[in-house]
C-alpha positions, 0 to 999 in steps of 0.5 A: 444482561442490559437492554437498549443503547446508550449514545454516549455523547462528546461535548464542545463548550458544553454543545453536544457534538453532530455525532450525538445527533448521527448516533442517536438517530442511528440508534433508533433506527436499529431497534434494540430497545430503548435508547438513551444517552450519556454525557459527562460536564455540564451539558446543555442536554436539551437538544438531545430530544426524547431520551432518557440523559445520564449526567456525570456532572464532573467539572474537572479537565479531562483525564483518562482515569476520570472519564473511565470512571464516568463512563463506568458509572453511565453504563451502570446507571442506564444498564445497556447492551450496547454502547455506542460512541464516536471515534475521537481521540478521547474515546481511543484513551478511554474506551480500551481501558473501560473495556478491560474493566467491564471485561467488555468487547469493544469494536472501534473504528466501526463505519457501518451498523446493522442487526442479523439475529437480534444481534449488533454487527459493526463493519470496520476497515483493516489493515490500513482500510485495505479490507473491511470486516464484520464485527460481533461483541460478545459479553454483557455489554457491547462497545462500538465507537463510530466514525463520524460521517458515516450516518450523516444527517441524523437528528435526535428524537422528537420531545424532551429529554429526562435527565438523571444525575450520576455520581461517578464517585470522581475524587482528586486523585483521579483527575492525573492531569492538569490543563495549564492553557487552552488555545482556541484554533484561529480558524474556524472550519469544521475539524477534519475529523467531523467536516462533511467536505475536506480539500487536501493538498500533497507536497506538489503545492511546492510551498505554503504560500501556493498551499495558502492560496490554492487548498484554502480558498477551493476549500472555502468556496464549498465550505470544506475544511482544508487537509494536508499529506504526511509530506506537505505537513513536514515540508512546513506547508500546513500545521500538524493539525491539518494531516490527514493519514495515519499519524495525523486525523483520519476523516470520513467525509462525503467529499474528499479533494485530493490535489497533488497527493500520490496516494501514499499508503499512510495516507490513504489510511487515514481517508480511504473511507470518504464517499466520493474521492476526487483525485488531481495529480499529474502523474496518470500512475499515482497510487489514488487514483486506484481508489478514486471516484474521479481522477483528473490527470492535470496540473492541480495549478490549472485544474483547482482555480477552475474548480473554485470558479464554478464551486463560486457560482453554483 
C-alpha cells in the first residue's frame, strides 16, 4: 500500500488551476504523509511550491483513453493512498474508468475532507444535494474528486518544487480524439464552476436584454460571473454555458445571487452547496428561498439596481 497524497493538477494554457492551490493546501493540512503532485502537458510547475511534481508530458488533445493512461502512470510513479482531484468535466470522464482499472474506490463530488482514524472521510451531497453523506474508500489506493471552492484560499507549499518526468507509454492509438478548433470564450469572468461570486437570473428577466442589463452588470460590480436557470437558458436569455443546475454547471461559490429564480429542484442541484445564498423573487412561496441565506420578497427590477449601487461604492 502507498503513502501520502497525490494532487492531481488541471491546467489552463499550461497554469495550474486555483484548484491546484485548494487542494494542495488542503492536502497538507490533512497529515497523511507527504504530498506531492500530478500534471499531465507541458506545465509551468513552478508555482506549485515544495512537492514533489509527476510529469506526463503528453502533448496531444485530451482524450479520455490518454488522460487514464496518464493518470495510471501518475499514481504509478508517486504510489499514493489517496488521490485527490477537482471535480470538472474531465475528471467526471477519466476518473471512473481509472478506478475500475486500478480496482480503486472513488468518492466524487466530495465538499468536505477530514481524517477519523488515520483514515480519509469525504462528505458529499446526495440525491440532488438533498442530504449529505460521509464517505470512506477502501483498497489500495483511494480517489476523491472535490468541488471547487469548497477550501478556498489555499496556497502551495513554501520552496521549489522537484519534477520527475513519467512515460505513460501514450501511443496514437490512444489519443481517439481529434480537436478541430478551439474557441476562446468572448468573456472574460471566471467559469462558474471555479467563480468565488456568481449572480443568476430566472426567466422573470423576461427577456435577454433585461438579462444583459440587470444580471451582467450586478455581477460585474462585485467581480462575480453571471448564471443562469434551466428556463432563462431555454427562453434564449444566456448561452448553455452559463446554466447552473443539473444539466448545466454545478457551483460551489461563497456567494451565490439568485434574482427571479423559484427554486426548481434542477437547479438547486446544481448550487445547493454555496455559503451564502441571497434570494430575490416576487413570489414569498418560491421554493428558495427554504434554502437561502436571505431571501427578499420584492421585484429583482426594483431590488438588483439597488444592489449594484451600493456593490459600487463600497
Amino acid at each position: 500500500m502507498g503513502s501520502g497524497i497525490l494532487v492531481y493538477v488541471e491546467t489552463d494554457n499550461g497554469v495550474p488551476r486555483k484548484t491546484a492551490y485548494e487542494l494542495l493546501a488542503k492536502a497538507a493540512a490533512l497529515g497523511l504523509g507527504p504530498v506531492s503532485a500530478g500534471v499531465v502537458g507541458a506545465v509551468d510547475a513552478s508555482s506549485l511550491g515544495g512537492v514533489t511534481v509527476y510529469q506526463v508530458n503528453y502533448s496531444g488533445s485530451y482524450s479520455t483513453s490518454a488522460n487514464v493512461k496518464a493518470l495510471q502512470a501518475l499514481i504509478a510513479a508517486a504510489n499514493p493512498a489517496v488521490v485527490l482531484a477537482p471535480a470538472s468535466s474531465n475528471t467526471k470522464d477519466a476518473f471512473p474508468r481509472l478506478s475500475v482499472r486500478l480496482g480503486a474506490g472513488l468518492a466524487v463530488e466530495c465538499t468536505d475532507l477530514r481524517v477519523e482514524g488515520g483514515k480519509l472521510i469525504g462528505r458529499r451531497p446526495i440525491y440532488a444535494g438533498k442530504a449529505l453523506v460521509d464517505v470512506a474508500v477502501g483498497g489500495s489506493v483511494a480517489l476523491f474528486t472535490v468541488r471547487p471552492n469548497s477550501f478556498p484560499g489555499g496556497h502551495a507549499p513554501a520552496g521549489s518544487p522537484t519534477v520527475v518526468a513519467v512515460d505513460a507509454g501514450i501511443t496514437a492509438a490512444d489519443a481517439d480524439t481529434t480537436v478541430v478548433e478551439v474557441l476562446a470564450p468572448a468573456s472574460k469572468a471566471v467559469d462558474l464552476t471555479e467563480a468565488e461570486r456568481i449572480v443568476s437570473g430566472g426567466r422573470s428577466l423576461k427577456s435577454k436584454e433585461n438579462f444583459d442589463a440587470v444580471v451582467r452588470p450586478l455581477a460585474a460590480s462585485i467581480n462575480a460571473t453571471a448564471g443562469a436557470s434551466r428556463a432563462a437558458v431555454d427562453a434564449g436569455y444566456a448561452p448553455h454555458g452559463d446554466q447552473v443546475g443539473q444539466t448545466g454547471k454545478v457551483v460551489n461559490p461563497s456567494l451565490y445571487i439568485a434574482l427571479g429564480i423559484s427554486g426548481a429542484i434542477q437547479h438547486l442541484a446544481g448550487m445547493r452547496t454555496s455559503r451564502v445564498i441571497v434570494s430575490v423573487n416576487k413570489d414569498q412561496e418560491a421554493p428558495i428561498f427554504q434554502y437561502s441565506t436571505y431571501g427578499i420578497v420584492a421585484d429583482l427590477f426594483d431590488i438588483a439596481p439597488l444592489l449594484q449601487k451600493e456593490f459600487s461604492s463600497l
